[in-house]
mmCIF file of the N, C-alpha and C atoms, coordinates in Angstrom:
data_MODEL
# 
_entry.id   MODEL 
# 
loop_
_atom_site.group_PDB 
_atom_site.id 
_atom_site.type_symbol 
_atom_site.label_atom_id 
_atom_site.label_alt_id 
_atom_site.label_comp_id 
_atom_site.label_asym_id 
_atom_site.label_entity_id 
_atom_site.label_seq_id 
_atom_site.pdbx_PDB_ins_code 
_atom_site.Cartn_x 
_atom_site.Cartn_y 
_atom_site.Cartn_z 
_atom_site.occupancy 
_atom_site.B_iso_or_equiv 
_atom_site.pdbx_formal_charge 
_atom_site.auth_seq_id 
_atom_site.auth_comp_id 
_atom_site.auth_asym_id 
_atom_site.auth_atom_id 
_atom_site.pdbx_PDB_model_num 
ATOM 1   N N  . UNK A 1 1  ? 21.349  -6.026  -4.395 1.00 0.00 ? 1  UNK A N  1 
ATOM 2   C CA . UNK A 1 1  ? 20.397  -6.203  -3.321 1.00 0.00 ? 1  UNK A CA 1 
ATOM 3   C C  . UNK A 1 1  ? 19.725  -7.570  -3.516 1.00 0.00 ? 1  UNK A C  1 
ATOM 4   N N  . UNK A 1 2  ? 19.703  -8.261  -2.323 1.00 0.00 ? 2  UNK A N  1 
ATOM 5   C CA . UNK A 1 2  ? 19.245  -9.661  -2.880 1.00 0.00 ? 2  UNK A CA 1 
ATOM 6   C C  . UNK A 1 2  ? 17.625  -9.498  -2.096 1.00 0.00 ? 2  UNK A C  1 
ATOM 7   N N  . UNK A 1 3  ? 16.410  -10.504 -2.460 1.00 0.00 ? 3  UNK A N  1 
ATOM 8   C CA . UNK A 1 3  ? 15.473  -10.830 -2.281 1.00 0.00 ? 3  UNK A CA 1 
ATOM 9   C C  . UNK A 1 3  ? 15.126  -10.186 -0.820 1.00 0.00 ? 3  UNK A C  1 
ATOM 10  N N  . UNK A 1 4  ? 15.699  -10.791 0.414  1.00 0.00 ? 4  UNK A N  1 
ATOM 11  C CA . UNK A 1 4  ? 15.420  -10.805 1.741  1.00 0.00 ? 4  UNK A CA 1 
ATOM 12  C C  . UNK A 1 4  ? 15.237  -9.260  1.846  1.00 0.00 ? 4  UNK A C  1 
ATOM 13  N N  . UNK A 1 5  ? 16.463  -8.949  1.333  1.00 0.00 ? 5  UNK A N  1 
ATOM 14  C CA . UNK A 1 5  ? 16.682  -7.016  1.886  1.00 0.00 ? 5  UNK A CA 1 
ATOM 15  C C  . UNK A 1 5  ? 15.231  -6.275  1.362  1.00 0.00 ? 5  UNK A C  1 
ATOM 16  N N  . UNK A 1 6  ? 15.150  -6.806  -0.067 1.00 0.00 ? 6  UNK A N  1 
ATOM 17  C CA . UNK A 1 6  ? 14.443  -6.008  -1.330 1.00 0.00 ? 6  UNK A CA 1 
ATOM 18  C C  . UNK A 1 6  ? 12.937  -5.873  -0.296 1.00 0.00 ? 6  UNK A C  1 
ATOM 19  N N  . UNK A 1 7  ? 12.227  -7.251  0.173  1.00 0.00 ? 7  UNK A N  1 
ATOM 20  C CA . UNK A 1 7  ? 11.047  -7.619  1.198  1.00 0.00 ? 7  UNK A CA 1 
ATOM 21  C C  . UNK A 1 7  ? 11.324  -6.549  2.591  1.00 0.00 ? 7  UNK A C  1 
ATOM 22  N N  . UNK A 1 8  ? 12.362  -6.999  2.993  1.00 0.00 ? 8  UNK A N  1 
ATOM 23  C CA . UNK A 1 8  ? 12.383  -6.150  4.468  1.00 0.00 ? 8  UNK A CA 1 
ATOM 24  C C  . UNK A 1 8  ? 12.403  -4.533  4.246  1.00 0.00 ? 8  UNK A C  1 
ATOM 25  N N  . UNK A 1 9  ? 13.323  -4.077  2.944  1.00 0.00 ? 9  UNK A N  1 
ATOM 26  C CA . UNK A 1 9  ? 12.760  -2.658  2.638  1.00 0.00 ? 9  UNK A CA 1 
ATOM 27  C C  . UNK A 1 9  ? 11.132  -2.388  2.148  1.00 0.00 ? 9  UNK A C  1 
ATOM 28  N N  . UNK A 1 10 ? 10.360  -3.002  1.423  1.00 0.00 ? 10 UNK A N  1 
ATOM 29  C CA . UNK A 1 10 ? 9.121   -2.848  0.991  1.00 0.00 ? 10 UNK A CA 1 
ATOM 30  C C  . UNK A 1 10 ? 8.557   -3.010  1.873  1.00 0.00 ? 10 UNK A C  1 
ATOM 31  N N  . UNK A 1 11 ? 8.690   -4.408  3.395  1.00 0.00 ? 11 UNK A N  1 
ATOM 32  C CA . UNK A 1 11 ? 7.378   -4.329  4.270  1.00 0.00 ? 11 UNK A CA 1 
ATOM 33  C C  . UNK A 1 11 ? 7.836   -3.081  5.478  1.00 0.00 ? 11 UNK A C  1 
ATOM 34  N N  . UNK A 1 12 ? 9.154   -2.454  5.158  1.00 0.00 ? 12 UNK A N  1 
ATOM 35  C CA . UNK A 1 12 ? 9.312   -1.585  6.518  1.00 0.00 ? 12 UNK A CA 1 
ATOM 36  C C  . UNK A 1 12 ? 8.355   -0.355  6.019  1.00 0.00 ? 12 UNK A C  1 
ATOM 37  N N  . UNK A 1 13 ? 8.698   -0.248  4.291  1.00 0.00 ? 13 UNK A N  1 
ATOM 38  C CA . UNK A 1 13 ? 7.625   0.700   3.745  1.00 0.00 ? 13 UNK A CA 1 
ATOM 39  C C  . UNK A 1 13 ? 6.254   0.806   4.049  1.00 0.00 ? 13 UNK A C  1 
ATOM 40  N N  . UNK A 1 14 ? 5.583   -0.213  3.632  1.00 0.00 ? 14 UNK A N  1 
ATOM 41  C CA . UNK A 1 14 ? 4.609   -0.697  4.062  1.00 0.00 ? 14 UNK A CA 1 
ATOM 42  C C  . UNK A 1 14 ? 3.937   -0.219  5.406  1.00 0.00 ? 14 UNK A C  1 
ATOM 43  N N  . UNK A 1 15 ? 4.402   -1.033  6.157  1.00 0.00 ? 15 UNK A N  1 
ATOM 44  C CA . UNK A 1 15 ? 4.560   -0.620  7.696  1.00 0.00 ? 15 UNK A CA 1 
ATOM 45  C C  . UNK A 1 15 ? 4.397   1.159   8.200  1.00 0.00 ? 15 UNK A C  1 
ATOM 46  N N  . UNK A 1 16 ? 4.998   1.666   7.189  1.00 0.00 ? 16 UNK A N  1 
ATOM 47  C CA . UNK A 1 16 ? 5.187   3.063   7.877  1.00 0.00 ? 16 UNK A CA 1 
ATOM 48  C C  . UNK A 1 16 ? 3.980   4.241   7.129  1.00 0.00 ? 16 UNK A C  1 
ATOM 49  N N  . UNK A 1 17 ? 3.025   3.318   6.484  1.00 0.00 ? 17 UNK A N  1 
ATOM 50  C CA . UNK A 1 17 ? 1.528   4.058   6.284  1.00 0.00 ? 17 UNK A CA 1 
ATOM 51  C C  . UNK A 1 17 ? 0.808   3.846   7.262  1.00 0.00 ? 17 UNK A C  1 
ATOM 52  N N  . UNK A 1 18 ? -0.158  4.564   7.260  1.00 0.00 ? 18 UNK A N  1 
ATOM 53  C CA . UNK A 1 18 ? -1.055  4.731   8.351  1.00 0.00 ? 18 UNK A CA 1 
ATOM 54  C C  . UNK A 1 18 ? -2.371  3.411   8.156  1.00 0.00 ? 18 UNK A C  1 
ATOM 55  N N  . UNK A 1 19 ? -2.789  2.974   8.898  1.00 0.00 ? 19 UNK A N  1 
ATOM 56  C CA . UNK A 1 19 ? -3.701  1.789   9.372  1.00 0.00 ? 19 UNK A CA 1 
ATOM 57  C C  . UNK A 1 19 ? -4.366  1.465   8.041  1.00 0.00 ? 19 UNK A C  1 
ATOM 58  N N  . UNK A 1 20 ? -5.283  1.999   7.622  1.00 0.00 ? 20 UNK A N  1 
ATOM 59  C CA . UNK A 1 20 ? -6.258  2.051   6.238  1.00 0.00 ? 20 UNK A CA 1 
ATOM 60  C C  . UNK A 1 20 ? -5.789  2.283   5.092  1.00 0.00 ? 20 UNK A C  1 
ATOM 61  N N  . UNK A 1 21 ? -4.582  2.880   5.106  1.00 0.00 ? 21 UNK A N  1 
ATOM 62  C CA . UNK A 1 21 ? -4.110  3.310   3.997  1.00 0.00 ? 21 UNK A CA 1 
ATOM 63  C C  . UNK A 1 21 ? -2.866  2.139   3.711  1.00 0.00 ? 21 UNK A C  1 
ATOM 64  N N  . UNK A 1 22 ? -2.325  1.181   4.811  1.00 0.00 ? 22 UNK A N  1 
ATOM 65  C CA . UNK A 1 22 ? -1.393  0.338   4.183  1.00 0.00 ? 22 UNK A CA 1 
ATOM 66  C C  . UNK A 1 22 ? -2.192  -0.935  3.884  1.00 0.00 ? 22 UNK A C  1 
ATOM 67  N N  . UNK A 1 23 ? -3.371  -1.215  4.803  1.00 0.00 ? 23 UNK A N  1 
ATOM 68  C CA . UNK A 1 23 ? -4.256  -2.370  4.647  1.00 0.00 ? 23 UNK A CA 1 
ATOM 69  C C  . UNK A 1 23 ? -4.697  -2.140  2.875  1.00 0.00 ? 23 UNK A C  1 
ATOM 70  N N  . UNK A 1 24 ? -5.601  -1.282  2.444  1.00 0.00 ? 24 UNK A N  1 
ATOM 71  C CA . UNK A 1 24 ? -5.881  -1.269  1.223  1.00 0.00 ? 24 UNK A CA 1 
ATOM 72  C C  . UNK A 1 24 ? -4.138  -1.147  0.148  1.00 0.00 ? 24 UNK A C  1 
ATOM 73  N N  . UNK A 1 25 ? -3.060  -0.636  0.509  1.00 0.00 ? 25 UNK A N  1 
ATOM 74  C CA . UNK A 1 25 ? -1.952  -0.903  -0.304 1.00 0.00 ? 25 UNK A CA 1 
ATOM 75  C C  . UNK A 1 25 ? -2.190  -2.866  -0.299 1.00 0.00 ? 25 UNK A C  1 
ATOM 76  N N  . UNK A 1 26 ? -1.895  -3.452  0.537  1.00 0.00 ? 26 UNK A N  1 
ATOM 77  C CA . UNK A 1 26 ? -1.886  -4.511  0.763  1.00 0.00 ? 26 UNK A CA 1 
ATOM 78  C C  . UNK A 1 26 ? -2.681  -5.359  0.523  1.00 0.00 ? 26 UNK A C  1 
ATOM 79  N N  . UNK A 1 27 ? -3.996  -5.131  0.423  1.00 0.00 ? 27 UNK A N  1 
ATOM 80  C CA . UNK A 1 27 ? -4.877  -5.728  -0.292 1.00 0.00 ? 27 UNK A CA 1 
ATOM 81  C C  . UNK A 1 27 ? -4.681  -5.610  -1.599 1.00 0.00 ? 27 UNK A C  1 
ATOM 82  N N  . UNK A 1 28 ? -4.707  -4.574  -2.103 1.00 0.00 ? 28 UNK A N  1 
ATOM 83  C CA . UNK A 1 28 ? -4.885  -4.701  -3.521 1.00 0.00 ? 28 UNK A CA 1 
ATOM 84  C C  . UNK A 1 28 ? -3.858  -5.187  -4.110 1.00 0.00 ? 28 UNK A C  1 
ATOM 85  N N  . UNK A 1 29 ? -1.924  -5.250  -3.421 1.00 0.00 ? 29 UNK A N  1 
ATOM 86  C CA . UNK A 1 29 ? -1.062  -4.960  -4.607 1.00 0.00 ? 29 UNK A CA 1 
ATOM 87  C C  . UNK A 1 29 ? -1.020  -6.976  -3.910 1.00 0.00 ? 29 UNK A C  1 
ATOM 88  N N  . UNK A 1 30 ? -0.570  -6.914  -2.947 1.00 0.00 ? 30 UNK A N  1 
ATOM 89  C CA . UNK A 1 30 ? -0.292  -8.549  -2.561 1.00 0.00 ? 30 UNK A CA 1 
ATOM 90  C C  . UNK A 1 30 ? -1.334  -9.465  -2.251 1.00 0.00 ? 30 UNK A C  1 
ATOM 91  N N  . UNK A 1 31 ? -2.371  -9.171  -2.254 1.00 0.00 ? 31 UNK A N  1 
ATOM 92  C CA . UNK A 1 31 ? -3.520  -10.040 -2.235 1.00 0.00 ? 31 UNK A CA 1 
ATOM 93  C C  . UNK A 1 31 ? -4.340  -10.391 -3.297 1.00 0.00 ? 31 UNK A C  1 
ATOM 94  N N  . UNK A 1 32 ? -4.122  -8.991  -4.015 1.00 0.00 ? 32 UNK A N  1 
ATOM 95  C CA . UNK A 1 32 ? -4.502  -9.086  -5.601 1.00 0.00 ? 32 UNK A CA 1 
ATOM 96  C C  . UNK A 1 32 ? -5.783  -8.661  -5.475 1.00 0.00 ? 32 UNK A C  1 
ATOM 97  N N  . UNK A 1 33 ? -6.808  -8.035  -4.398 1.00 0.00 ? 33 UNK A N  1 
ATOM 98  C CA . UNK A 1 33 ? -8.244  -7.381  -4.739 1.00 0.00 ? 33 UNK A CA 1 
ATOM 99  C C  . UNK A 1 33 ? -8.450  -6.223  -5.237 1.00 0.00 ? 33 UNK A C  1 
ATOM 100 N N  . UNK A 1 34 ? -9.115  -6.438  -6.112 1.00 0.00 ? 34 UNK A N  1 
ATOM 101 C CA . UNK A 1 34 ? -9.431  -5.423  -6.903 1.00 0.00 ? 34 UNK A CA 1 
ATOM 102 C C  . UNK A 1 34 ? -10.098 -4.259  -6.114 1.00 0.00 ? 34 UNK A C  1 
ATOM 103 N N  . UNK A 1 35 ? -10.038 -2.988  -6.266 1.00 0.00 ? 35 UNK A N  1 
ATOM 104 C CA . UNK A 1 35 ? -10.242 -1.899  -6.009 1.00 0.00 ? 35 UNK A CA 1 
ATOM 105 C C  . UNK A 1 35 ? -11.979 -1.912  -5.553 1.00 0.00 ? 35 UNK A C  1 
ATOM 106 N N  . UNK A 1 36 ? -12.609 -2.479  -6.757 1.00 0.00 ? 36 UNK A N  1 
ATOM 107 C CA . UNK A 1 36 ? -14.252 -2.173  -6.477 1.00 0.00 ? 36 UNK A CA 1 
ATOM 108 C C  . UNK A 1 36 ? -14.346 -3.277  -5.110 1.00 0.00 ? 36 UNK A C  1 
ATOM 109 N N  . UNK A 1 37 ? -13.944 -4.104  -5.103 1.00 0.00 ? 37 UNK A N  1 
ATOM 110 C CA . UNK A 1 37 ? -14.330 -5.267  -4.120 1.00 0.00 ? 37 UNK A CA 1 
ATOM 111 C C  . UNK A 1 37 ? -13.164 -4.843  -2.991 1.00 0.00 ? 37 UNK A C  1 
ATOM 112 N N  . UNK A 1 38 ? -12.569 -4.187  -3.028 1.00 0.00 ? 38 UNK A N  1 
ATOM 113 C CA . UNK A 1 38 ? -12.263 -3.515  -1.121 1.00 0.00 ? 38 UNK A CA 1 
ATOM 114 C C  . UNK A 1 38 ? -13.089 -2.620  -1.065 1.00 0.00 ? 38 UNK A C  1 
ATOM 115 N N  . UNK A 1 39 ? -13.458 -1.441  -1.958 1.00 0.00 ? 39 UNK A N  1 
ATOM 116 C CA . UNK A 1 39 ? -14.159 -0.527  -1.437 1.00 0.00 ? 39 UNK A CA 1 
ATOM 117 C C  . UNK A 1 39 ? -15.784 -1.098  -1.028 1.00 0.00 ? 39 UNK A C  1 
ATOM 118 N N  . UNK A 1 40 ? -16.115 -2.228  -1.612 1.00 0.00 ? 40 UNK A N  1 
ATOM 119 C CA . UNK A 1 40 ? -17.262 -2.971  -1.712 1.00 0.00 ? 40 UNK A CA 1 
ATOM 120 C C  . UNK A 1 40 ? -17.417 -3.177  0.332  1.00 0.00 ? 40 UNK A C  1 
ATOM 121 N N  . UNK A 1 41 ? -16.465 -4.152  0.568  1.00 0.00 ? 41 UNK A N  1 
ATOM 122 C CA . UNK A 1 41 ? -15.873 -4.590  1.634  1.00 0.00 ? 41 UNK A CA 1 
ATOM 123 C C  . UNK A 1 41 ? -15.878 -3.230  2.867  1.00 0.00 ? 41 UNK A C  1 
ATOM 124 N N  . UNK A 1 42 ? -14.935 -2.164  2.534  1.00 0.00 ? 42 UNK A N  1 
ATOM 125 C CA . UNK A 1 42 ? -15.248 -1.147  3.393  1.00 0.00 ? 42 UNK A CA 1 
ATOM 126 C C  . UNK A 1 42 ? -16.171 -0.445  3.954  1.00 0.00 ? 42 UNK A C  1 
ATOM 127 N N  . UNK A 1 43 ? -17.448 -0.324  2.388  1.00 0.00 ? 43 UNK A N  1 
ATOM 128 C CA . UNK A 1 43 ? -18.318 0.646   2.662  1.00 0.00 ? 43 UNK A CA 1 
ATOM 129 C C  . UNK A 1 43 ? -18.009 1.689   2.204  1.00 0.00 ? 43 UNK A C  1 
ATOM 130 N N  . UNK A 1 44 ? -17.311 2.564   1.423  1.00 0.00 ? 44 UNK A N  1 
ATOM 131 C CA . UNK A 1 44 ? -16.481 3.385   0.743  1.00 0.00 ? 44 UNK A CA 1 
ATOM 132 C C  . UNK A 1 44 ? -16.490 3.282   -1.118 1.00 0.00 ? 44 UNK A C  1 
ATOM 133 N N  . UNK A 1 45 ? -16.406 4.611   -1.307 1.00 0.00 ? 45 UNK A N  1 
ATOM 134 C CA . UNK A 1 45 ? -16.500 4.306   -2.774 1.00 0.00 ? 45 UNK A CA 1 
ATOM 135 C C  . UNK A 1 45 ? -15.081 4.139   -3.374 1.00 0.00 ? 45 UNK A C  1 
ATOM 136 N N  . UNK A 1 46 ? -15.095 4.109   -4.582 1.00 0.00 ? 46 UNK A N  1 
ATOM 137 C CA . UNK A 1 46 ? -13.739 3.024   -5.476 1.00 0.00 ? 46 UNK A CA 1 
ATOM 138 C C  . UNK A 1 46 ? -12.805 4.482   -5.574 1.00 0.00 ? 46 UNK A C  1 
ATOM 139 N N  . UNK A 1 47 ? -13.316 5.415   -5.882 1.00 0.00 ? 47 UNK A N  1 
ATOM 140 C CA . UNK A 1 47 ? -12.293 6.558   -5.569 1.00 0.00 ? 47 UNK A CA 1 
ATOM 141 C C  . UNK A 1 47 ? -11.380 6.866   -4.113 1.00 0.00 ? 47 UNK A C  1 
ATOM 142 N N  . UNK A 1 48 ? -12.368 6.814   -3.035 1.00 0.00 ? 48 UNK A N  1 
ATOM 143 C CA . UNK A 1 48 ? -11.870 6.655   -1.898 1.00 0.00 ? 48 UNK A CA 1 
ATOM 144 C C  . UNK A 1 48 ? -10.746 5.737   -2.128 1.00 0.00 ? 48 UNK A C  1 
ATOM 145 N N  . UNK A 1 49 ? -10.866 4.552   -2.160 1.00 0.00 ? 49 UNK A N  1 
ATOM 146 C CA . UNK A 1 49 ? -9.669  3.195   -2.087 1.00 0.00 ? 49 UNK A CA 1 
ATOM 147 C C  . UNK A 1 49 ? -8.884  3.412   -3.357 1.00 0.00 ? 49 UNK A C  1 
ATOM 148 N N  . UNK A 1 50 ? -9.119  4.123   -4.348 1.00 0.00 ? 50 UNK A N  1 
ATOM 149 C CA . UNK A 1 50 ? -7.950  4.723   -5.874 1.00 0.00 ? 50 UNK A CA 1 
ATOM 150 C C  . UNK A 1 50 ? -6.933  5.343   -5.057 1.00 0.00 ? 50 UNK A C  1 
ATOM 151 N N  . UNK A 1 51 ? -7.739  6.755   -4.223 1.00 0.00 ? 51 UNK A N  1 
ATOM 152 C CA . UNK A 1 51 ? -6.578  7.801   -3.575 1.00 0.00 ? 51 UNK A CA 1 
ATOM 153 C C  . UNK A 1 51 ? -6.204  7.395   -2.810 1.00 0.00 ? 51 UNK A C  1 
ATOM 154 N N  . UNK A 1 52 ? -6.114  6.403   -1.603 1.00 0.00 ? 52 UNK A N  1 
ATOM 155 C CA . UNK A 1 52 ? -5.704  6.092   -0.925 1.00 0.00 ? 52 UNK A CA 1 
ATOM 156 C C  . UNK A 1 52 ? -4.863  4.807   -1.291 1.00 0.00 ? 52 UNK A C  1 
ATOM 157 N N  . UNK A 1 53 ? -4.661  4.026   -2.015 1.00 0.00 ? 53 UNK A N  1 
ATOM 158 C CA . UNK A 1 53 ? -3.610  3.534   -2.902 1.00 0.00 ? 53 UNK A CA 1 
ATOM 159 C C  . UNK A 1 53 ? -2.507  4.216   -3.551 1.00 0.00 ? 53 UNK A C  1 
ATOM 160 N N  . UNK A 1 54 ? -3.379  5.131   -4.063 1.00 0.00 ? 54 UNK A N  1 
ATOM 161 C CA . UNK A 1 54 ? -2.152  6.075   -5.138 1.00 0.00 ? 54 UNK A CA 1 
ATOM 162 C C  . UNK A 1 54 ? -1.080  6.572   -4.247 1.00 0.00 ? 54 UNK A C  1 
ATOM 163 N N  . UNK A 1 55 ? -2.031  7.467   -3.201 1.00 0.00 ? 55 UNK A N  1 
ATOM 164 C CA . UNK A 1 55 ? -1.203  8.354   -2.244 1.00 0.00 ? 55 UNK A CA 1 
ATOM 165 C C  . UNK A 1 55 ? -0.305  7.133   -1.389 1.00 0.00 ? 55 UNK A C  1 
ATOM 166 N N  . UNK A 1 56 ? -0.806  5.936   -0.900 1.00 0.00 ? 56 UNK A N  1 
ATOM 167 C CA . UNK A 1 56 ? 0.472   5.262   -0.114 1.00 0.00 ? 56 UNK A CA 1 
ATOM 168 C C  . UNK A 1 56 ? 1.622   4.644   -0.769 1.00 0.00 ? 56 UNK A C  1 
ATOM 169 N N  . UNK A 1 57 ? 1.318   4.612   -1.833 1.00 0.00 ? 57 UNK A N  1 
ATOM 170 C CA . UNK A 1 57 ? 2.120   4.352   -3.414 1.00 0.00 ? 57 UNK A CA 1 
ATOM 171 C C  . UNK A 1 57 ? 3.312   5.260   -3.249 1.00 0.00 ? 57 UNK A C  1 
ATOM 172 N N  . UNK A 1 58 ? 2.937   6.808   -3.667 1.00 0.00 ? 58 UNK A N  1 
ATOM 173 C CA . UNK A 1 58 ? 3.753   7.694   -3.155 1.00 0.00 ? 58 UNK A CA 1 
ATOM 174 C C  . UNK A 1 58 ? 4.744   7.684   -2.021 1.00 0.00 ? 58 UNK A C  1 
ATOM 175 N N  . UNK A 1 59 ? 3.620   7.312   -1.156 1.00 0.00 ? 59 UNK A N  1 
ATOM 176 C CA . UNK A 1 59 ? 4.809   7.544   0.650  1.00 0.00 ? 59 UNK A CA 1 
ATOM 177 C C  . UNK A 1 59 ? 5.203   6.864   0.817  1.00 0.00 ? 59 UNK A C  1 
ATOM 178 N N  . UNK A 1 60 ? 5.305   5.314   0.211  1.00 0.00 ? 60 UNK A N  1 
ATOM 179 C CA . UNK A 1 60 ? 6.299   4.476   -0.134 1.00 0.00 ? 60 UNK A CA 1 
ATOM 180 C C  . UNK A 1 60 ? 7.199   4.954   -1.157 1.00 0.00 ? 60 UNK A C  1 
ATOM 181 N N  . UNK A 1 61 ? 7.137   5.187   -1.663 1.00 0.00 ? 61 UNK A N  1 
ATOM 182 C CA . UNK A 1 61 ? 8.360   5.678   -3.052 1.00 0.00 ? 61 UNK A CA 1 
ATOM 183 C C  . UNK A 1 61 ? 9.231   6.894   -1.799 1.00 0.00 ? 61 UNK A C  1 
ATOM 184 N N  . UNK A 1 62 ? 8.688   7.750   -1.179 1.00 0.00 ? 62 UNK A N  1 
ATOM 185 C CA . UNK A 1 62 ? 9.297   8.594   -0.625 1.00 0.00 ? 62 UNK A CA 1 
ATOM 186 C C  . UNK A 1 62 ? 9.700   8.321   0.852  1.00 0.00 ? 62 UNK A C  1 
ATOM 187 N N  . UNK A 1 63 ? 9.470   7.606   1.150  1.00 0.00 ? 63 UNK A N  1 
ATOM 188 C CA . UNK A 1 63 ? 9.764   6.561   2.217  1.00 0.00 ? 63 UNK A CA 1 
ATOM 189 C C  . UNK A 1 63 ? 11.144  5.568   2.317  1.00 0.00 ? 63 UNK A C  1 
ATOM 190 N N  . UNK A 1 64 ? 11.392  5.497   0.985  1.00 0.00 ? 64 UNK A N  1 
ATOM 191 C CA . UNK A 1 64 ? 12.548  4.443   0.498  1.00 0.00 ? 64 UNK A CA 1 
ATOM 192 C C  . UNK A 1 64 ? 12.758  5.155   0.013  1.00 0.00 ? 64 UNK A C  1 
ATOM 193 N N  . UNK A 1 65 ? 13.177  6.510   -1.338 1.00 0.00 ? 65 UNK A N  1 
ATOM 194 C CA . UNK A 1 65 ? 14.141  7.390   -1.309 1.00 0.00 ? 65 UNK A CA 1 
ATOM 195 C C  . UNK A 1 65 ? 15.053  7.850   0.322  1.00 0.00 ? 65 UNK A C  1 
ATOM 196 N N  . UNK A 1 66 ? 14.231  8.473   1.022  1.00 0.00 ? 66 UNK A N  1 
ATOM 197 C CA . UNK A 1 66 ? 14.663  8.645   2.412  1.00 0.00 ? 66 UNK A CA 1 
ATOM 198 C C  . UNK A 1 66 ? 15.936  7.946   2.763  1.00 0.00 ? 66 UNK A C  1 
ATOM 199 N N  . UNK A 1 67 ? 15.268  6.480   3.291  1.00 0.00 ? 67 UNK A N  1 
ATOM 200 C CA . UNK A 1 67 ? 15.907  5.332   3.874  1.00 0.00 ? 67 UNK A CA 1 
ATOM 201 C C  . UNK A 1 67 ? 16.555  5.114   3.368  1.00 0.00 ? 67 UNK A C  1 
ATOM 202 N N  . UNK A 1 68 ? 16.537  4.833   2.193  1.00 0.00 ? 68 UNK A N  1 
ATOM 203 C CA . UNK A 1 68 ? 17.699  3.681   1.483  1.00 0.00 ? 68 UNK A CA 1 
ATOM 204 C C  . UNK A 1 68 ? 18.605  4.742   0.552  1.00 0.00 ? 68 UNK A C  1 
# 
């Protein structure tokens, strides 16, 4: 699998969480913000933005089992 595919499978992943839950994937893993400073940002506590990382973590992993 070369580079291009590896991206277009991860952002279709991506893509296929729900609004808040891929924005905070995306913040934290490719933008690099730390957990306290999105939840800071939201208004939300750091657990809120933990589970909702963890869990889109998941539905990506099961998202690309699926697909690919």
């Amino acid at each position: 699998m070369d580079r291009v595919d590896l991206f277009v499978r991860l952002w279709n992943a991506l893509n296929s969480l729900p609004e808040i839950q891929g924005r905070r994937v995306d913040a934290h893993l490719i933008l690099g913000k730390s957990i306290r400073k999105i939840a800071r940002e939201e208004g939300v506590s750091k657990s809120a933005v933990r589970d909702s990382i963890h869990g889109g973590l998941e539905s990506m992993k099961k998202y690309l089992r699926k697909n690919f």
